[in-house]
C-alpha positions in Angstrom: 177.5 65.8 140.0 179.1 67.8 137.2 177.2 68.0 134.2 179.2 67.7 131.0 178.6 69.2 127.2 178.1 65.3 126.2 175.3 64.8 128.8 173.4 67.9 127.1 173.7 67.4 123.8 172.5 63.5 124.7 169.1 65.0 125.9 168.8 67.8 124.0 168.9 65.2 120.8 166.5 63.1 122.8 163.8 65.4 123.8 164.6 68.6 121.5 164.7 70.9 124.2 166.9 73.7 124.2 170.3 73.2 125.6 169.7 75.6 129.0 166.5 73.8 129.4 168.7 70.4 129.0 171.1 71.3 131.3 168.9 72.9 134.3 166.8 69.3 134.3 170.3 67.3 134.4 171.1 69.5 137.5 168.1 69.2 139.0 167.7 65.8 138.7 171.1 64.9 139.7 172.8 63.9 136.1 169.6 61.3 136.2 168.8 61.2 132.1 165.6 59.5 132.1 164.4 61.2 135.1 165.7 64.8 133.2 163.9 63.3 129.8 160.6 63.3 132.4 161.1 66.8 133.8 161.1 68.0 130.5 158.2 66.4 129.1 155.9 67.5 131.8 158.0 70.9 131.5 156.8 71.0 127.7 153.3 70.1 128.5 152.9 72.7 131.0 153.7 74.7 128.8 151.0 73.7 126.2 148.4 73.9 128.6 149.6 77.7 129.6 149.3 78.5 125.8 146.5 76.3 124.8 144.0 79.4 124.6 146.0 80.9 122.6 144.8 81.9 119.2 146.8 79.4 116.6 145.8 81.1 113.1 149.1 81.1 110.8 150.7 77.9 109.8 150.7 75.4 107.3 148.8 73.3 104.0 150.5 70.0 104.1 149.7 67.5 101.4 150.6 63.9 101.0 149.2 61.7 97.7 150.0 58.3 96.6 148.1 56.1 94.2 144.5 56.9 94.2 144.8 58.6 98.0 145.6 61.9 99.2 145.7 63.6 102.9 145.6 67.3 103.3 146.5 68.7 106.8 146.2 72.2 108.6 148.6 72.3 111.4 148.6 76.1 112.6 151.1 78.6 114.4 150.6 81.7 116.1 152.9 84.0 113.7 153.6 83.7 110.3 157.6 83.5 111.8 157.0 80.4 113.3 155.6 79.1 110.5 158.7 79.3 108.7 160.6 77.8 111.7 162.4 74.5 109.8 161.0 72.9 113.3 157.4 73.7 112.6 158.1 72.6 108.9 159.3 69.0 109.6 156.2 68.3 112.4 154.4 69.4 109.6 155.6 67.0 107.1 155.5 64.2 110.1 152.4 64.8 110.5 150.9 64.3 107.3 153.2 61.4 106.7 151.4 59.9 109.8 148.2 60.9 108.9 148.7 58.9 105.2 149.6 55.8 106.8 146.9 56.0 109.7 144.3 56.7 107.6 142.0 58.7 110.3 141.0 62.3 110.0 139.4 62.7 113.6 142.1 65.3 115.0 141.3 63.9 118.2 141.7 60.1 118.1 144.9 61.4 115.5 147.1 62.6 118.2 147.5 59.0 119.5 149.3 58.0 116.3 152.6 57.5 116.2 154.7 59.8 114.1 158.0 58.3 112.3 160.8 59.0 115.3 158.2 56.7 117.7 156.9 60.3 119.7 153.2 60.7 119.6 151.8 63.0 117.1 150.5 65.0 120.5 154.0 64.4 122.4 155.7 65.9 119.3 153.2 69.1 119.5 154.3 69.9 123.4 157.3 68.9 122.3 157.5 71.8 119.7 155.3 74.2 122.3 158.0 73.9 124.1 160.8 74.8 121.9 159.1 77.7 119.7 157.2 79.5 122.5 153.9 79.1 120.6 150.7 77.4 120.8 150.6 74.5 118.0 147.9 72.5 117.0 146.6 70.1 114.6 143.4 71.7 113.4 141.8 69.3 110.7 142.3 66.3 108.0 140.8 65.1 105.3 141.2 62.4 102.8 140.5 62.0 99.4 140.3 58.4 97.3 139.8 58.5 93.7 139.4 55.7 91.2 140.4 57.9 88.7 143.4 60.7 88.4 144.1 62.2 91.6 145.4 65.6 91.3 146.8 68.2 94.1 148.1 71.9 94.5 149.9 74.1 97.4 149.9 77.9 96.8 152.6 79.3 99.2 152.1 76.5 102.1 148.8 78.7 102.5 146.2 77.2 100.3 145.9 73.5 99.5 143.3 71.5 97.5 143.3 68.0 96.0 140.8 66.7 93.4 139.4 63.7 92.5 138.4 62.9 88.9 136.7 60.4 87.0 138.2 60.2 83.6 140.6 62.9 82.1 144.7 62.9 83.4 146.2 63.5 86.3 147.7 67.0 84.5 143.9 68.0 84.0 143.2 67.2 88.0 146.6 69.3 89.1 145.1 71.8 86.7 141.7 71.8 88.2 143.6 71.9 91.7 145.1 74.7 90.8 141.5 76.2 90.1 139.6 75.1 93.6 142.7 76.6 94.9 143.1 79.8 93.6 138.9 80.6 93.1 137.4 78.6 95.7 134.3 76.9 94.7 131.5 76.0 97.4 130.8 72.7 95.5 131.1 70.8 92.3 127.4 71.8 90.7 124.4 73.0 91.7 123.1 69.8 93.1 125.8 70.6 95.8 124.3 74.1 96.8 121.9 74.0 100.0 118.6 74.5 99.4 118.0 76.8 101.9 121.4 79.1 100.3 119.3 78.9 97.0 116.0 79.9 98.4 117.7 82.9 100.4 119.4 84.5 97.3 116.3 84.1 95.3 114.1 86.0 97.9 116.9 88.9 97.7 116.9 88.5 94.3 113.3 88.9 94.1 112.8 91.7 96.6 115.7 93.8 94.7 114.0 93.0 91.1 110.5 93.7 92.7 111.7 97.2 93.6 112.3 98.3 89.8 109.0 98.7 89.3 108.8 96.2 86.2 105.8 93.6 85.5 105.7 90.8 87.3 107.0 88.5 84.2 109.9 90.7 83.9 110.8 90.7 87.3 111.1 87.0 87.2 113.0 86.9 84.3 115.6 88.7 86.1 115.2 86.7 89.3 115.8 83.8 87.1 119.3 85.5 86.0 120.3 86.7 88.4 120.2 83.1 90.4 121.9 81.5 87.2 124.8 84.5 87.7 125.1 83.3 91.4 125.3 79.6 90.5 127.9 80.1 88.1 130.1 81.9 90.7 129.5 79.3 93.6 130.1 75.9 91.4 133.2 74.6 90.1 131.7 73.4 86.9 130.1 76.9 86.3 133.4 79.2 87.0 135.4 80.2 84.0 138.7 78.1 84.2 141.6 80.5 86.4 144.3 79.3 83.5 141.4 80.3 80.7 138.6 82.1 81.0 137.2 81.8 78.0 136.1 78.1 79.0 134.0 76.9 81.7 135.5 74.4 84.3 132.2 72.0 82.9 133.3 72.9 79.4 137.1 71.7 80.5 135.6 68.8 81.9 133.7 67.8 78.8 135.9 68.6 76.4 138.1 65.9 78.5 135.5 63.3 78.7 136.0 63.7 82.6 133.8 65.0 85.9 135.2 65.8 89.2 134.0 63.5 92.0 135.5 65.0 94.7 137.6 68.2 96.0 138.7 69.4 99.1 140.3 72.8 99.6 141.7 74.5 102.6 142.9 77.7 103.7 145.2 78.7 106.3 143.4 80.4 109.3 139.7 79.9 107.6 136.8 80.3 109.8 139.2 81.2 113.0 138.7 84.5 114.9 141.5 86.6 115.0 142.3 89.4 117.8 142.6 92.4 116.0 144.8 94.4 118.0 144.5 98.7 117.9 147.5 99.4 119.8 146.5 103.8 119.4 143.6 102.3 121.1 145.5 100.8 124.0 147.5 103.5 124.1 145.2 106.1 124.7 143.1 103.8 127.4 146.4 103.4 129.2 146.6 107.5 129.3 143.1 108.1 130.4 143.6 105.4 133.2 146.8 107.1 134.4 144.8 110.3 134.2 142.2 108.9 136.0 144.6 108.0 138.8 146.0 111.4 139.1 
């Protein structure tokens, strides 16, 4: 049967599968289109499991925000290049469309949903596998509800956070946004910081002071500082405000007759091991083996 330039483009808008790919499953399966849509759905999945170990740590901050509610998304790449792929960027966007309207932030139970064209969010992710050559996943979601302003930032498709306030405007909540963005608190106050985090940095605290030799009293004066110092750093209501910091984020907060009640921030790639690769390294392990085999 011959295969024709409409059949192709029919399938390739269908599945999104590159026109080669479109036209060797029409041959194969005899001009059949639903059978060919098959072959290159299992194609595409193959391929996902191939690359699924594959480290995935570039990619994308996605956030969505209407009313009082807010999803941010992390859906990661291999390369920075794919990234930028305007296919990569619109399963991005579909995906945190989908992930406003479902409401769920288990990754797992999420790639069930249905994204907008009627694909699965997971069927869309082989689907893109597939096309761009690169492992692709959905790493994490949250949500954020606020009775109060609701405000969000992006910082290069990198960084994302989204805060929740009680009292203020929703300019002072980008504004904060823009600070758990850019400085990264650990929590809101020190009511958030883990005991056992503050009892660790006091006994280093202590054992550093202990070694200057100074009385007792004094040495627990400057334990006492220098845990205050390390509070201030860690909290969002201790940091000096990124757009002025001449003014604590509490101070801000104050001043405004508001209090945050809520924030989430993610990062791009946080907490994921990366191969670091030393090619001179390779290089000169590839010699030594030939050597070796001399």
């Amino acid at each position: 049967m011959s295969i024709s330039a409409s059949m192709v483009k029919e399938l390739r808008e269908r599945t999104g599968a590159g026109m080669m790919e479109c036209k060797k499953a029409l041959v194969e399966t005899g001009g059949d289109m639903e059978a060919a849509a098959e072959l290159l759905r299992k194609s595409g999945q193959a391929k996902a499991d191939k690359k699924a170990g594959r480290v995935a740590a570039d990619g994308k901050i996605v956030i969505r925000a209407e009313g009082g509610k807010a999803v941010i998304v992390e859906v990661n790449s291999e390369t920075d290049f794919v990234a930028k792929d305007e296919n990569f960027i619109a399963f991005a966007g579909a995906v945190a469309d989908a992930a406003m309207a479902s409401g769920t932030t288990d990754v797992e139970a999420f790639a069930g949903e249905n994204l907008a064209d009627g694909r699965s969010v997971e069927q869309a992710r082989t689907d893109l596998i597939a096309k761009v050559g690169e492992n692709i996943s959905v790493r994490r979601i949250a949500a954020v509800t606020a009775n109060g302003p609701l405000g969000h930032y992006t910082h290069g498709a990198k960084i994302g956070a989204v805060v929740a306030l009680e009292g203020g405007d929703e300019e002072l909540a980008r504004d904060i946004a823009m600070h758990v963005a850019a400085i990264n608190p650990t929590c809101i106050d020190e009511s958030g910081v883990p005991s056992e985090t503050l009892e660790r940095e006091r006994r280093i605290f202590a054992e550093q002071a202990a070694e200057s030799g100074k009385p007792p009293e004094i040495v627990e004066k400057m334990v006492s500082g220098r845990v205050a110092k390390f509070l201030k750093e860690i909290t969002l209501v201790g940091q000096p405000f990124v757009k002025d910091d001449t003014i604590s984020v509490g101070k801000l907060l104050d001043k405004a007759g508001a209090k945050v009640t809520s924030f989430v921030r993610f990062e791009v790639g946080e907490g994921i091991e990366k191969k670091q690769e030393n090619f001179a390294d390779e290089v000169m392990k590839q010699i030594e083996d030939a050597k070796s085999k001399a």
